[in-house]
C-alpha positions in Angstrom: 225.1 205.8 92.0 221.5 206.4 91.7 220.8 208.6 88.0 220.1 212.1 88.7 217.0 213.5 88.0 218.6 216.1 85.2 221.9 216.8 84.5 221.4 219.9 87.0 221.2 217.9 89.8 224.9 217.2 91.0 226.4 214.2 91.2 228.5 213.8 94.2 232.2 212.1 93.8 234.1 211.9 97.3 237.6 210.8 96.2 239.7 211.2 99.1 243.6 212.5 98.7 244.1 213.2 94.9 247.5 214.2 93.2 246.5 217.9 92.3 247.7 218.0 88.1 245.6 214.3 87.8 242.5 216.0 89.1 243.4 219.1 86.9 243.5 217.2 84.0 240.2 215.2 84.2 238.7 218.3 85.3 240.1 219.6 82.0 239.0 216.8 79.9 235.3 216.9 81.5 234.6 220.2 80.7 236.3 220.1 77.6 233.9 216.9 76.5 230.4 218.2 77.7 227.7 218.6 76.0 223.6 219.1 77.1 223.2 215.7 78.4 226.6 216.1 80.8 225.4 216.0 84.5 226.8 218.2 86.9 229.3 216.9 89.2 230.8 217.7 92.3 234.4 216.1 93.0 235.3 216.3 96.9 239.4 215.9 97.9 241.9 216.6 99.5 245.6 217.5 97.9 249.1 216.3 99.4 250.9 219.7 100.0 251.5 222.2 97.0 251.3 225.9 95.9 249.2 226.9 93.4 249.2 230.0 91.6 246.3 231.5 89.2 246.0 233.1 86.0 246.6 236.6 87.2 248.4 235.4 90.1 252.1 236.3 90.5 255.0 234.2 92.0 257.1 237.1 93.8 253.7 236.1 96.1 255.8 233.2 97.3 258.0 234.9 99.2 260.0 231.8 100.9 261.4 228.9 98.8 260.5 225.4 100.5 260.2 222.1 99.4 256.5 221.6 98.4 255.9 222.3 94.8 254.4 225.2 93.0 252.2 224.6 89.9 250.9 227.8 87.9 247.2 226.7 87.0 244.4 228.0 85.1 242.0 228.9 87.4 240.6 232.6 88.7 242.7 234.0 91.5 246.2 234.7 92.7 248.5 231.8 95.1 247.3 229.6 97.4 248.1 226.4 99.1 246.2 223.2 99.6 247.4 220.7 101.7 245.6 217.6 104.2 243.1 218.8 106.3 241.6 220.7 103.5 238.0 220.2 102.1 238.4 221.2 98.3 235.3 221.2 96.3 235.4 221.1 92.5 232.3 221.9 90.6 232.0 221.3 87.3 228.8 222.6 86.3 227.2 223.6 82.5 226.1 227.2 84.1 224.9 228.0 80.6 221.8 225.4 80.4 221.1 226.0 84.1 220.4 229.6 83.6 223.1 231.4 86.3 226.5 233.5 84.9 230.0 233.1 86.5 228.9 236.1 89.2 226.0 234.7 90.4 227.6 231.4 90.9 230.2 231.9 92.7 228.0 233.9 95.0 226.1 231.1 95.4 229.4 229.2 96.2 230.3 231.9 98.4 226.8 231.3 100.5 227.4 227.9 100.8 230.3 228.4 102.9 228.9 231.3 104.9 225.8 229.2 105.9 228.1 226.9 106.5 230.1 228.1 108.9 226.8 229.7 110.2 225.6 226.3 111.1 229.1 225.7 113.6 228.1 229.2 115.1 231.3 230.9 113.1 230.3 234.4 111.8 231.9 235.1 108.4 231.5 237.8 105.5 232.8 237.8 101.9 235.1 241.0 101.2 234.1 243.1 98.0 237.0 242.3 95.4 238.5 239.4 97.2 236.8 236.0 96.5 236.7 234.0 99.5 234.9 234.0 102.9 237.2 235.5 106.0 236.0 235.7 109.6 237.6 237.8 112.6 240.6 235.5 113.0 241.8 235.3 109.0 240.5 233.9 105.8 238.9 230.3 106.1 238.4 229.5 102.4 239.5 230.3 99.1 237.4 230.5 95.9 238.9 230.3 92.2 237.1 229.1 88.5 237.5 228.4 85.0 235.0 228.7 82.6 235.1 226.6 79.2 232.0 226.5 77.0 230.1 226.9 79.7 231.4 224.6 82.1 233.1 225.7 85.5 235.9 224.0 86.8 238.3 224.1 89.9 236.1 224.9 92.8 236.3 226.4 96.4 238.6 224.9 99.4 237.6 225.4 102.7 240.4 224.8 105.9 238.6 222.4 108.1 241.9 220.8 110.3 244.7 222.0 108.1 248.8 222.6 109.0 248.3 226.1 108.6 252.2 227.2 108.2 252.3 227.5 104.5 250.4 230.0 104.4 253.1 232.2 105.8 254.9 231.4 103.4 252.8 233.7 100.4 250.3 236.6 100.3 246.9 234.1 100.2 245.2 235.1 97.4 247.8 238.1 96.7 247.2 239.8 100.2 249.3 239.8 103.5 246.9 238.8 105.2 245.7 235.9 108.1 244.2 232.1 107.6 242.9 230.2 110.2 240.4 227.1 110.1 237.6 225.4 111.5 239.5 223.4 114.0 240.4 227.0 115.8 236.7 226.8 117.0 236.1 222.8 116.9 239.3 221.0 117.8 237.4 217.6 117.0 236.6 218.7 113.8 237.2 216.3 110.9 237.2 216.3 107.1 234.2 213.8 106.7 231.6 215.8 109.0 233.0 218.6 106.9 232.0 216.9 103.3 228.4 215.9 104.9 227.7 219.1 106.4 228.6 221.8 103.6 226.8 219.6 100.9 223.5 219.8 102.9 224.0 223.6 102.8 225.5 223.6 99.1 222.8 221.9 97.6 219.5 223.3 99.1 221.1 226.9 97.7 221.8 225.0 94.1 217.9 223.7 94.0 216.3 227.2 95.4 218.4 228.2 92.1 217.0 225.6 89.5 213.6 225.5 91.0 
């Protein structure tokens, strides 16, 4: 991979279907081992199927038992599930050094998707208290950090060509509420035109930041 030219600039890590507490660890020991020279990186995946519920999140939100596991994780937000056909972003990112807070940031995470979806022709809005982007038919992505030292981890997941059922299993994010995906608009749709096309709106937003 070709150096960055500063530890702002992301590096970009595309590694496929990842066991979820793996990738939660190494996002754990990342952060944990920063310091001002760390770059920031972006780690693109997908999960095999599992419920995961946040810090504030509570697990009467699961309100059917199946047989894909539940982990209780340390990131913002209440359940969700993540599953294949599910574009999950991780940012670890020094927010300190580069000058943005936690609101801000996930704003700007927020944008991404909606300019996003924008460039498929799928109007979308956030929801004031409710992280996340949601368009007419349900909520299409889910949004939840942690913050340590400085450094954000966990990320955003997106539903690009996802088996959608799970999610009647819980309350999404702690509401009874829809989720759709991409694929209800593009039925070719597939997780690699995903990656490409929300990192060419992600990162314009990230540079108009640290310009």
């Amino acid at each position: 991979m070709q150096q960055p030219a500063s530890p702002s600039t992301p590096e970009i890590y595309d590694l496929g279907m990842q066991d979820y507490h793996k990738i939660w660890q190494k996002m754990k020991d990342y952060t944990l081992s920063r310091n001002q020279t760390s770059s920031n990186q972006i780690w693109l995946v997908e999960h095999p199927p599992i419920f995961t519920l946040g810090r504030v999140g509570k697990a009467s939100n699961l309100h059917q038992q199946t047989n894909i596991p539940l982990v209780k994780t340390d990131r913002g937000g209440d359940i969700t599930y993540h599953g294949p056909g599910q574009l999950i972003a991780y940012l670890l990112f020094d927010i300190r050094r580069d000058g943005i807070g936690i609101k801000n940031f996930v704003r700007l995470i927020e944008q991404s998707v909606i300019d996003y979806l924008q460039t498929l022709n799928i109007p979308s809005e956030r929801k004031t208290g409710h992280p996340g982007i949601y368009t007419q038919h349900g909520k299409i992505a889910a949004l939840g950090l942690n913050c340590k030292q400085q450094g954000t981890y966990h990320g955003v997941s997106i539903n690009i060509n996802m088996n959608l059922t799970p999610f009647q299993y819980i309350n999404p994010c702690g509401l009874s509420q829809a989720v759709t995906h991409i694929q209800r608009w593009y039925p070719q749709i597939t997780i690699e035109q995903s990656k490409t096309n929300w990192l060419n709106t992600f990162i314009p937003l990230w540079d108009r930041n640290n310009g």
